[in-house]
C-alpha positions in Angstrom: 14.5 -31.2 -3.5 14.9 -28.1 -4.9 12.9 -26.9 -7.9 15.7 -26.9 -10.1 16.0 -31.3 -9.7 12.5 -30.7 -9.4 10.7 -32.6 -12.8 9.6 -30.0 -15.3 6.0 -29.8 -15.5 4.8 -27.6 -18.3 6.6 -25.7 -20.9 9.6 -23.7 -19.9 9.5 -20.1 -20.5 13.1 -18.4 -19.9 13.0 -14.4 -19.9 15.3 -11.9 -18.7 13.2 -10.6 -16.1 9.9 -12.1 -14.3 7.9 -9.4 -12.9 4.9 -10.4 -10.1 2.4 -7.9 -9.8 0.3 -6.2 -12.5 -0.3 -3.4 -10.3 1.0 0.1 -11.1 4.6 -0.9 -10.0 4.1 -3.8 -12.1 2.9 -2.0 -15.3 5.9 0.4 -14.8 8.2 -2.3 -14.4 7.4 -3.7 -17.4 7.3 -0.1 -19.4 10.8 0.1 -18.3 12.1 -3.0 -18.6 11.0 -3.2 -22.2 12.8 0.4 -22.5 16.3 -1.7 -21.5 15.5 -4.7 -24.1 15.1 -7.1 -21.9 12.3 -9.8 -22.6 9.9 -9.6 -19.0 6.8 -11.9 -18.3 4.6 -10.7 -15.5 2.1 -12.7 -13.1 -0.1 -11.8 -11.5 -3.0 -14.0 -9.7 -5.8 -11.9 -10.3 -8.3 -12.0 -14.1 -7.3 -8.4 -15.2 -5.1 -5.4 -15.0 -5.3 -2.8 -11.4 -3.3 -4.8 -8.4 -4.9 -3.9 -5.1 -7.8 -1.4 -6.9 -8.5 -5.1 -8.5 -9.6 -6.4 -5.5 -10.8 -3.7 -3.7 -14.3 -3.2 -4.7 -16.2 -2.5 -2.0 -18.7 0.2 -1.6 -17.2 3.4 -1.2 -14.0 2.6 -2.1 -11.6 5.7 -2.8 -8.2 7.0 -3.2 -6.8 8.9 -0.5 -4.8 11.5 -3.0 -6.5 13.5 -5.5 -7.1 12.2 -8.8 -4.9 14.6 -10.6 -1.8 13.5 -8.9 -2.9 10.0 -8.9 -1.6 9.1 -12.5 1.6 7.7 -13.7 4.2 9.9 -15.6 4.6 8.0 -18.8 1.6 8.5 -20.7 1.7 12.0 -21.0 -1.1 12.5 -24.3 -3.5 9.9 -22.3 -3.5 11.9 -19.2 -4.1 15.0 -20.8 -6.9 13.7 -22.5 -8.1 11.8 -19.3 -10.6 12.8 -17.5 -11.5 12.5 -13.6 -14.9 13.5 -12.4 -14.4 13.6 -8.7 -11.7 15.0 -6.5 -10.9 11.7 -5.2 -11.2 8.7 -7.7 -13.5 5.8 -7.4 -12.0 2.3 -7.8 -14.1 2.1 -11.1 -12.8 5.2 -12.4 -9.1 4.4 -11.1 -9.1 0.5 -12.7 -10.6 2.1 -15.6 -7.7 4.6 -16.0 -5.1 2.0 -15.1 -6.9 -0.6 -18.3 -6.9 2.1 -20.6 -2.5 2.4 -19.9 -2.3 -1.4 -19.8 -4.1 -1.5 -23.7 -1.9 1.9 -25.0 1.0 0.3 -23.7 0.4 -2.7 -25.4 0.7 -4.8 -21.9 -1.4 -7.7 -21.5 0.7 -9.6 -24.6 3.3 -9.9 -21.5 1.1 -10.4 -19.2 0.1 -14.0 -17.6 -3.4 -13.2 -15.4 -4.9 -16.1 -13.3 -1.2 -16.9 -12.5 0.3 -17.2 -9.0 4.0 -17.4 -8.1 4.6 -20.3 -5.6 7.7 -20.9 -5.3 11.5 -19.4 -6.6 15.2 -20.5 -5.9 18.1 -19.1 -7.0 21.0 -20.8 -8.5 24.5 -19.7 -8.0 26.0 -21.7 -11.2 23.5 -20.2 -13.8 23.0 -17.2 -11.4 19.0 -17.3 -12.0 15.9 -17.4 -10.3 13.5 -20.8 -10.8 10.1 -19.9 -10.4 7.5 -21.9 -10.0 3.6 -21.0 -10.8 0.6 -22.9 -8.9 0.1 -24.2 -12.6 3.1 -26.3 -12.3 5.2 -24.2 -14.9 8.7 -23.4 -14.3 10.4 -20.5 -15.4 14.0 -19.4 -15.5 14.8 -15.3 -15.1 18.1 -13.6 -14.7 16.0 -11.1 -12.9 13.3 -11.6 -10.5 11.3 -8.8 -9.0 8.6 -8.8 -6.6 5.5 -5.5 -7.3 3.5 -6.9 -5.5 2.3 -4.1 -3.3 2.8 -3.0 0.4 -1.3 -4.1 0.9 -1.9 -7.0 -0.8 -2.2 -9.8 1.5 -5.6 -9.6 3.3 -6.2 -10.9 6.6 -9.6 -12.5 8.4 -9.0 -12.5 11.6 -9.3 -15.8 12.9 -12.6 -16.3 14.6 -14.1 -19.7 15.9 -17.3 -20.7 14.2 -16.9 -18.7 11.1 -17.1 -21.9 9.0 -20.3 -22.6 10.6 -21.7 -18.9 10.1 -25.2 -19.1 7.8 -25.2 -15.3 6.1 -22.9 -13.7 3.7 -19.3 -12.8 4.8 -16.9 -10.4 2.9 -13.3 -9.6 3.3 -13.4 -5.9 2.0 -9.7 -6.5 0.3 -11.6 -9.6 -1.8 -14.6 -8.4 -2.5 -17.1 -9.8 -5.2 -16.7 -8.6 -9.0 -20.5 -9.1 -9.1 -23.2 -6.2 -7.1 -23.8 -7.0 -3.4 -27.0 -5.5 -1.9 -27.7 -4.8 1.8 -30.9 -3.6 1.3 -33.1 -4.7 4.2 -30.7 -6.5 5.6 -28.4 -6.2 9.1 -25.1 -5.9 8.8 -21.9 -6.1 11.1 -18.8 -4.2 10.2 -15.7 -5.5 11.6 -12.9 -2.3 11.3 -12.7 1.3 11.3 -9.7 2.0 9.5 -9.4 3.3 6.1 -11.3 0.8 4.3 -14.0 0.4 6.8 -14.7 4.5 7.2 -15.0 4.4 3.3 -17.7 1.1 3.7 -19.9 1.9 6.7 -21.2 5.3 5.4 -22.4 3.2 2.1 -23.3 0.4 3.6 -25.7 2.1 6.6 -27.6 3.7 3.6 -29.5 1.1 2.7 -28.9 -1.8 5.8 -31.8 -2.1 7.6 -29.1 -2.3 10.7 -25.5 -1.4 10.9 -23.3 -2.9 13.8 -19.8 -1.3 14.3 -17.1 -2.8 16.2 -14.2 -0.9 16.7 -10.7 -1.8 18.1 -8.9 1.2 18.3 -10.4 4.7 17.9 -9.0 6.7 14.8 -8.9 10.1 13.6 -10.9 10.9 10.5 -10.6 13.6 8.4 -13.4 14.9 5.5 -12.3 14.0 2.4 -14.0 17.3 0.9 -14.8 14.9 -2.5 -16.5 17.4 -4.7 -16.8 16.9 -8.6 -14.1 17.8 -11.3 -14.3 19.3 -14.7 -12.3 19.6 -17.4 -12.0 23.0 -16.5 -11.1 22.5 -12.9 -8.1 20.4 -14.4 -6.8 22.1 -17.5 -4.2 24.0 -15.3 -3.5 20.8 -13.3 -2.6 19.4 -16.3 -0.6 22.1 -17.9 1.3 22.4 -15.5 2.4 18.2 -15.0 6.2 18.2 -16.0 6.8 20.5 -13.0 4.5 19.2 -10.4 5.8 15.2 -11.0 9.4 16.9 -10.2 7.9 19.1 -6.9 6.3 15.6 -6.1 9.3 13.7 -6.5 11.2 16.6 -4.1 8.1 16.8 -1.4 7.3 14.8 1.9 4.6 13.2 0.8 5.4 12.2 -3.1 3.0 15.6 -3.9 3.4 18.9 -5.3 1.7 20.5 -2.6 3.9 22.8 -0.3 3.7 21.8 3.3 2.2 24.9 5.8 4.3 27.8 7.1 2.3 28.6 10.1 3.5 27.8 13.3 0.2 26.6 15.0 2.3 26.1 18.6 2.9 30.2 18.0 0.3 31.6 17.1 -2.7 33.0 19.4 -5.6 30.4 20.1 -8.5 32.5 18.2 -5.9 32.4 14.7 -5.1 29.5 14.7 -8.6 28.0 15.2 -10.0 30.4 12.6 -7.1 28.1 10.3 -7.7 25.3 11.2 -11.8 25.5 11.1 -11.0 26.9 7.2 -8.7 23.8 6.5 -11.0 21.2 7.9 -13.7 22.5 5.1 -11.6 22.3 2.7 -10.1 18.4 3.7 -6.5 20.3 4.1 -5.9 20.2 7.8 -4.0 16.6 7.5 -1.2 18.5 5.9 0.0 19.5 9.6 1.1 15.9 10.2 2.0 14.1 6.6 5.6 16.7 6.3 8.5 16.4 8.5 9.4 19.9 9.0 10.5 20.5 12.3 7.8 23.1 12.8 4.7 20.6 12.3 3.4 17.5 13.9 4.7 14.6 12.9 8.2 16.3 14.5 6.6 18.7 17.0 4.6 17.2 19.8 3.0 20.7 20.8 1.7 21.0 17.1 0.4 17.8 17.0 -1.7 18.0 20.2 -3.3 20.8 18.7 -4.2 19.1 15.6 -5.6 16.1 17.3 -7.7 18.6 19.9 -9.0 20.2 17.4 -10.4 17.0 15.6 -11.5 15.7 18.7 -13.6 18.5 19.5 -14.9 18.1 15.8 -15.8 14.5 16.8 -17.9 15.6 19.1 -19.2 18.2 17.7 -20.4 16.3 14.9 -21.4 12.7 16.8 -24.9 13.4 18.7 -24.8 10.7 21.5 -21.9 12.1 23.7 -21.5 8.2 25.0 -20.9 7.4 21.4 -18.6 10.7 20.4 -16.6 9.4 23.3 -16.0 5.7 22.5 -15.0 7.3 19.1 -12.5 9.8 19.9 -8.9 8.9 20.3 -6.6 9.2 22.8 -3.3 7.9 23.8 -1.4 8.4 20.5 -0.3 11.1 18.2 -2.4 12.1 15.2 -0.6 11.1 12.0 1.2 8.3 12.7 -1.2 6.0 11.1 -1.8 6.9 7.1 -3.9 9.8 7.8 -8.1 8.5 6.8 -10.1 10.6 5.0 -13.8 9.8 4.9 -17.2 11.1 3.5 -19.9 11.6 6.1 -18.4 9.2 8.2 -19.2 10.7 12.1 -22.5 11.7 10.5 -23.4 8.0 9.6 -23.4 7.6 13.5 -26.1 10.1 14.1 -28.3 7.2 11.7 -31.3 6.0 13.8 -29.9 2.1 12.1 -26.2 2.1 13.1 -24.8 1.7 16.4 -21.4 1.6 17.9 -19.8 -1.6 19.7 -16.2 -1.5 21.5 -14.2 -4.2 20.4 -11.7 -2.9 23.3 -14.5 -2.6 25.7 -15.9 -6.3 24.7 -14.1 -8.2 23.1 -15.8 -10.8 20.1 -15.7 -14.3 21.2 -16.4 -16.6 18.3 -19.0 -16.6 15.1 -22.1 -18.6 15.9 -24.3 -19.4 12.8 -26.4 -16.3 13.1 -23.9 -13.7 14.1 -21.1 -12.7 16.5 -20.6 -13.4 19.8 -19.1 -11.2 22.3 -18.4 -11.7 26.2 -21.1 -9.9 27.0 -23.6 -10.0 24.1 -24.9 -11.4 21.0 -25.7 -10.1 17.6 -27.6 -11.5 15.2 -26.8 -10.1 11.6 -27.2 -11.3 8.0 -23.9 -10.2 6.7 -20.1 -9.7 8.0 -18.4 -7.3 6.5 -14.0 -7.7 7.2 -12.5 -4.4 7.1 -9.8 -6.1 9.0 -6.7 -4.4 6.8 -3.4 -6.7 5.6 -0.5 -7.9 6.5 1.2 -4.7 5.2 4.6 -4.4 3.6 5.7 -7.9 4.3 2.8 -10.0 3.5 2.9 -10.2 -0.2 6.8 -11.1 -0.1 6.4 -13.5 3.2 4.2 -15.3 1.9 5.7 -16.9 -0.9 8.5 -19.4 -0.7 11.3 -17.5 -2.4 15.1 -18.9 -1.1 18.0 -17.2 -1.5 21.9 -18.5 -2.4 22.0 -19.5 1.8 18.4 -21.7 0.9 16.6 -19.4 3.4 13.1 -18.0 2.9 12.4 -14.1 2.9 10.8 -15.0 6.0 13.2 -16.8 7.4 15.0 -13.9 6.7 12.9 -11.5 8.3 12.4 -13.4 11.3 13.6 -10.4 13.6 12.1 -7.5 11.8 12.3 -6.8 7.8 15.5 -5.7 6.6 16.6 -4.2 3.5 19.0 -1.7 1.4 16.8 1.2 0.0 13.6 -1.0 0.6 14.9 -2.6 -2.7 17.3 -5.6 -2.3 18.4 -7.8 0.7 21.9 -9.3 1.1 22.1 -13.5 -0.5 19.0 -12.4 -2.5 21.5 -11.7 -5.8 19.3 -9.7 -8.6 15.8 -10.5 -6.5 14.3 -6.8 -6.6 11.7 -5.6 -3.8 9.2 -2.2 -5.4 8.0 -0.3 -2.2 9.3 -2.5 0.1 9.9 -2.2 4.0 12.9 0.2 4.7 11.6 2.3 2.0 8.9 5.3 2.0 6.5 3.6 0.1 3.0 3.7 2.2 4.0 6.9 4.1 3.3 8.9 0.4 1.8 8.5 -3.0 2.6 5.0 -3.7 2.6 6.1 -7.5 5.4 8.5 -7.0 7.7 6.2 -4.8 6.9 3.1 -7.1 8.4 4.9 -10.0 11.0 6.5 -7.9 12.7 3.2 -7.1 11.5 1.1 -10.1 13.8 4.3 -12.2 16.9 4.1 -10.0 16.4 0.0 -10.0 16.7 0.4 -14.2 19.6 2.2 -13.5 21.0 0.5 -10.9 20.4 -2.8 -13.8 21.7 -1.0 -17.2 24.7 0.2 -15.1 25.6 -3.1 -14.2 25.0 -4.5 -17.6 26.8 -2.4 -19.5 29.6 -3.4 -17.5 28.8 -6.8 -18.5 27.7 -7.6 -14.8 24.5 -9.2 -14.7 24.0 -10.4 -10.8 23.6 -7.4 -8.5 23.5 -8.1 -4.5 22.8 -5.6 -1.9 26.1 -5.9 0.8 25.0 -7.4 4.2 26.7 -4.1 5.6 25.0 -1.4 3.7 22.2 -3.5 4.3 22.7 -3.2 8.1 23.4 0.5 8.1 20.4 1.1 6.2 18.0 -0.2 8.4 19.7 1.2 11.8 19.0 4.7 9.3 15.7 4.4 9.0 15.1 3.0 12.8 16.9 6.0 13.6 15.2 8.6 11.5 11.7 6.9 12.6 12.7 7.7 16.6 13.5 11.5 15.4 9.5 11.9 14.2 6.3 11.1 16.6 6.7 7.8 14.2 8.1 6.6 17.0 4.9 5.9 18.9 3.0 3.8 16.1 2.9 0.7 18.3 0.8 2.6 20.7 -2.2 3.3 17.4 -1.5 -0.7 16.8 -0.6 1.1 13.6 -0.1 -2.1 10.7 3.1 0.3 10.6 4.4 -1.6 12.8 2.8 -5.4 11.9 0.8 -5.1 15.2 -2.0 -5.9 13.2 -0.7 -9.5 12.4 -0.6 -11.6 15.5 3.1 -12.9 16.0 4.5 -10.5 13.8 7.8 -9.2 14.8 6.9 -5.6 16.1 9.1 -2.9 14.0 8.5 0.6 12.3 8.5 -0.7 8.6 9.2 2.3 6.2 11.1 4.9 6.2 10.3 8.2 7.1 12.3 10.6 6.0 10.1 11.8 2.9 10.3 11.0 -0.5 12.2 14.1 -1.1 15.2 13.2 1.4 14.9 9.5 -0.4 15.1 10.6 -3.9 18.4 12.4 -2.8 19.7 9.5 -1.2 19.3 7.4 -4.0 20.8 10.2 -6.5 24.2 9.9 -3.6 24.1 6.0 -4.3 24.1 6.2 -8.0 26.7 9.4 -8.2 28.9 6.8 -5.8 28.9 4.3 -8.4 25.8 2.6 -7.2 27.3 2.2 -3.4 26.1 -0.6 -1.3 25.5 -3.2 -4.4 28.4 -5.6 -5.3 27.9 -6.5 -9.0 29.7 -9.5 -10.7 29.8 -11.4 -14.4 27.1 -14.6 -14.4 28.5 -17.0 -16.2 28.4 -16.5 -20.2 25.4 -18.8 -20.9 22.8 -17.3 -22.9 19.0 -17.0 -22.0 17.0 -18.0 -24.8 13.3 -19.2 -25.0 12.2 -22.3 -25.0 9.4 -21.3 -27.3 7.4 -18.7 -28.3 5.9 -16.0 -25.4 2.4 -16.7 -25.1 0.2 -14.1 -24.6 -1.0 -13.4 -21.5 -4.4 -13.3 -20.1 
């Protein structure tokens, strides 16, 4: 039974365009939509505005690109009036900024919080999506579009005996609304990615006992997160028009220039004077986040500098060499992960109360009720702490039952690797719309700059269309194909090529069963936004377009206001 023969349960609310996510894709979505006319409803599952920075609360947790740049492009007057305080935005500060667009914007009247999509199937005779909410409402959209983020879809990892476990136990990408103390109390950290370098420097400050287990060494960067002042921004902020187009043109979705040296040429005293200036000032990551030819995500010789020279900082800065050694990586380029930047993370392992474990070395066996279990030890703790990451760039789209004209799932459809046109549209998925999804740069950049690069040439892409009076819009299966072998090709012509060996979430390696692939593309948001200017100058090459049939789309009844 599909959910059109499906009873109706609920009122009915037919809109244009349903929008899931009330992230920052999902606010932009709606800003633009509205621009075009069209009446848009958005879900999202979550009490309030802010996407992942809803649910990521935990202590310590931080943007990875500066405040400044970290701000959307269409409310100019609030973000010269806004003001950051630190370099690197807290998640307070961030929701705060992202509520404060949401109520100038007029948003949550279109907004449906505490909603979750469970369910959507398209109909070739109306040409629209069904979609059906875990309340048991159905709703009818011309246009269905998924911003629901590249990190959205959390993963425990599946433990025996963690049912049965008697302490606290926190996934860091679900954590509590309300304050968690750890004061006193021992604590085991499970991750050293991103989320967990941001947690266990926090966390070990007032623990009585912080256990580490780590999986794969990374490389960690200093943050360098110093306070802001009005004054330290006024000529950030004077200058915005012109850096949102630099970031739009750059690698990495930022203004910021990538370096001219040539580390592999220059002598070995100037380049570690460089490179000991950069690391003080949290810049030495810009060696391996552009895809010039002469730095290291392209240049294997640059690159093994720039991870020798953090691993001598590792051990410079770890006191136990047994320790500084477990830590440092080896075995896989610097880079090729999303480069982490933490505060006083090496340091916190020079604390007389945390210690080190090697997941790789020892492997956890099960929960018991008082801790964790390894093959070769116990540990009894009071609190677990998940740092354990997502099931990136697919998760939040997999995991929904949404079925195409052939009846197939997006999983189904992905069950040899993801596969799209420009990250935005899959072939027998007609006007379904993916924002930063796999086959686009999305997580290898500021997600702000790449979410309104596509959402803009996906309005385009729409008002094109309609003014031709074509409403259904389909990527072609071809296009499609040649896409993808693009942006397999362009990741084997960077170090990108050797994720898998980081078990880089890149990749999915993170997810157990997940088909293995390099998910974005990496060829820089620059080299995309040109691509995408060449598909619209070619009249929009790659989509086929074609007239719905002329039946109107009105509403039921009034549009409730959301939240």
């Amino acid at each position: 039974m599909t959910l059109h023969d499906a009873p109706a349960a609920g009122a009915g609310l037919d809109v244009d365009a349903l929008v899931i996510g009330a992230g920052f894709a999902g606010m932009y979505q709606l800003y633009r939509l509205r621009k075009l006319g069209l009446r848009t409803r958005v879900l999202d599952r979550a009490a309030g505005i802010g996407g992942t920075w809803y649910w990521n609360r935990y202590p310590g947790a931080r943007c990875d690109i500066p405040s400044l740049f970290y701000t959307v492009s269409y409310t100019p007057e609030l973000n010269q009036k806004w003001q950051w305080t630190e370099r690197f935005g807290t998640h307070e500060a961030i929701r705060a900024y992202m509520e404060e667009v949401a109520r100038q914007e007029d948003m949550h009247r279109d907004i449906s919080f505490e909603t979750t999509l469970v369910a959507a199937d398209w109909d070739e005779g109306s040409a629209t999506w069904t979609s059906m909410t875990d309340a048991g409402e159905r709703i009818r959209s011309r246009y269905l579009i998924m911003a629901t983020g590249a990190l959205s879809e959390s993963r425990v990892p599946d433990l025996p005996g963690l049912g049965g476990f008697k302490g606290r136990w926190f996934h860091t990408g679900r954590w509590p609304h309300e304050p968690v103390g750890f004061t006193g109390r021992r604590v085991a950290v499970i991750g050293t990615g991103s989320t967990g370098v941001q947690v266990i420097p926090v966390v070990a400050q007032d623990a009585a006992e912080t256990i580490v287990f780590q999986r794969t060494p990374k490389f960690v960067l200093p943050a360098v997160n110093v306070p802001m002042t009005e004054e330290d921004a006024r000529p950030v902020k004077e200058m915005y028009p012109a850096l949102r187009k630099a970031a739009r043109r750059g690698d990495y979705g930022t203004p910021f220039p990538p370096p001219a040296e040539h580390l592999d040429e220059m002598s070995v005293q100037d380049r570690e004077t460089l490179l000991e200036d950069l690391y003080t000032k949290g810049g030495v990551g810009s060696f391996v986040v552009s895809y010039h030819d002469h730095l290291g995500l392209k240049k294997q010789e640059v690159n093994d500098i720039v991870a020798d020279f953090v691993r001598k900082k590792i051990r410079e800065t770890v006191d136990d060499p047994a320790t500084a050694e477990t830590m440092t990586p080896y075995g896989y380029p610097i880079g090729i992960n999303r480069i982490i930047i933490g505060t006083d993370y090496y340091e916190t392992f020079n604390r007389d109360n945390v210690r080190l474990h090697s997941v790789l070395d020892d492997p956890i066996v099960e929960v018991t009720a008082t801790g964790l279990r390894t093959q070769n030890a116990e540990f009894e703790v009071d609190d677990i702490i998940f740092a354990t990451g997502y099931d990136g760039m697919t998760g939040s789209f997999t995991s929904v039952d949404v079925r195409g004209r052939t009846g197939k799932t997006i999983r189904e459809y992905w069950a040899d690797g993801p596969s799209t046109y420009l990250g935005l549209q899959m072939a027998d998925f007609p006007n379904l719309f993916l924002i930063t999804g796999p086959g686009g740069p999305s997580v290898l950049s500021n997600v702000i700059t790449t979410t309104e690069q596509s959402i803009d040439f996906l309005m385009g892409l729409i008002e094109h269309a309609r003014a031709d009076g074509l409403d259904v819009i389909e990527a072609d299966a071809d296009a499609e194909r040649r896409w993808m072998e693009h942006v397999a090709d362009v990741a084997q012509g960077s170090l990108y090529r050797d994720s898998y060996k980081a078990n880089s979430w890149y990749t999915g390696l993170n997810v157990p069963g997940k088909k293995v692939v390099f998910m974005p593309y990496a060829g820089g948001v620059g080299t995309f936004e040109t691509i995408l200017e060449d598909v619209t100058a070619d009249d929009y090459r790659g989509f086929r377009r074609s007239a719905a049939a002329r039946t109107e789309v009105v509403p039921d009844q009034p549009q409730p206001a959301g939240g």
